[in-house]
N, C-alpha and C positions, 0 to 999 in steps of 0.2 A: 837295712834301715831306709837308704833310698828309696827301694823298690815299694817299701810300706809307705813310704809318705809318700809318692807317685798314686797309689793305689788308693789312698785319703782321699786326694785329691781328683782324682778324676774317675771314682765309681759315682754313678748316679747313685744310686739306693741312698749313700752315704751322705749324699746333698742334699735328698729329699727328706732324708731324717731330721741332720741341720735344720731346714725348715723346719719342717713341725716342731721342734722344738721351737725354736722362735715363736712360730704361730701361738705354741699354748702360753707361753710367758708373756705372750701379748693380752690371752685370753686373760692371763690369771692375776695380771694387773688390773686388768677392764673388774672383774671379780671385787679385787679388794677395795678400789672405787669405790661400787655401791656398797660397802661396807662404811663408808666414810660421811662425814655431813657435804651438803651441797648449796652452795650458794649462785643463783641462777640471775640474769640479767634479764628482763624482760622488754620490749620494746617492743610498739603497735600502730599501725597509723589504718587508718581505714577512711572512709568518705561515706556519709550520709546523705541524701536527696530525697524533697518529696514533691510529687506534682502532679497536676492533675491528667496530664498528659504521660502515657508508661515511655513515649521516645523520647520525653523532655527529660523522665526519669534520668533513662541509662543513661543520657548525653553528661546527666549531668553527676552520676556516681561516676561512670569512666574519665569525666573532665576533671574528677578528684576536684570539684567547687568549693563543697563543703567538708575540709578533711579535720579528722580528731586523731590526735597523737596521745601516747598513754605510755610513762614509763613507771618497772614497777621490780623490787626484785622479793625474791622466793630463795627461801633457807628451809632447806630439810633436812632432818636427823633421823635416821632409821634407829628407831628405836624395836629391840626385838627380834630384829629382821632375819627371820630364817631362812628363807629362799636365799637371801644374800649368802648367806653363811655355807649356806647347801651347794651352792655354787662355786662358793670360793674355794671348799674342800675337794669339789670334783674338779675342776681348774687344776689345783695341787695334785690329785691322782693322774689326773692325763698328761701332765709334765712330766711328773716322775714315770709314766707309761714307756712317754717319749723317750727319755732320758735313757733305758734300759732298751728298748728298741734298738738305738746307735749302738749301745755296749755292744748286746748282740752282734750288732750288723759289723762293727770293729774285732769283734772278736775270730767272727766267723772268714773276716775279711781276713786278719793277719792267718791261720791257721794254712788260706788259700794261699796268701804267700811264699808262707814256708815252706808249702807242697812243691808250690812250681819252683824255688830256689831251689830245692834239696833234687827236684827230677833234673833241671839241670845239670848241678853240680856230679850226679848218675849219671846222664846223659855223656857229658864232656870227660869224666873219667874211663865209659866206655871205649869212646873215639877214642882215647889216647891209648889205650891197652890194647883196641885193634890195631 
């Protein structure tokens, strides 16, 4: 059991699996989002100038002279929305991809365990029978 929790922990493969998963459960949160209505903050400031002179101009859009501010908010509702949908479901397949990838990778990993335990415990009853 040590030796399998030593070997959890410190295979790579086994970490980078960890990640991916993480990764897709990030993805498949981001997924369900745009599934969701969205209520958006808008805020604007720009500067307008006009003159007959173009260096009077910039001097005076860059000197931000004459500035206009604008706030505004934005509500959307995916109505229908299939691509979301299509996405969320692939989201859900790459997770559970991931998911089955570690099993694998746990499985295959404990299997190598038990090899190297059981050739030792061969090994160590050899020596003792020489």
């Amino acid at each position: 059991q040590e030796s399998l929790r030593i070997a959890y922990e410190r295979r790579a493969e086994v970490a980078q699996a960890r990640f991916a998963i993480d990764a897709r459960r990030a993805a498949l949160e981001r997924a369900e989002t745009l599934r969701k209505p969205g209520l958006d903050l808008l805020l604007d400031a720009s500067s307008v100038a006009v003159s007959e002179s173009s260096s009077g101009t910039a001097e005076s859009v860059f000197g931000f002279d004459s500035p206009t501010y604008g706030v505004g908010l934005r509500f959307d509702v995916p109505l229908g929305n299939r691509s979301a949908r299509n996405q969320e479901r692939a989201a859900r397949a790459e997770l559970r991809r991931a998911q089955l990838e570690l099993e694998r990778l746990e499985t295959t990993l404990l299997a190598e365990v038990r090899a190297a335990t059981r050739d030792v415990a061969y090994r160590r009853e050899a020596v003792e029978a020489a």
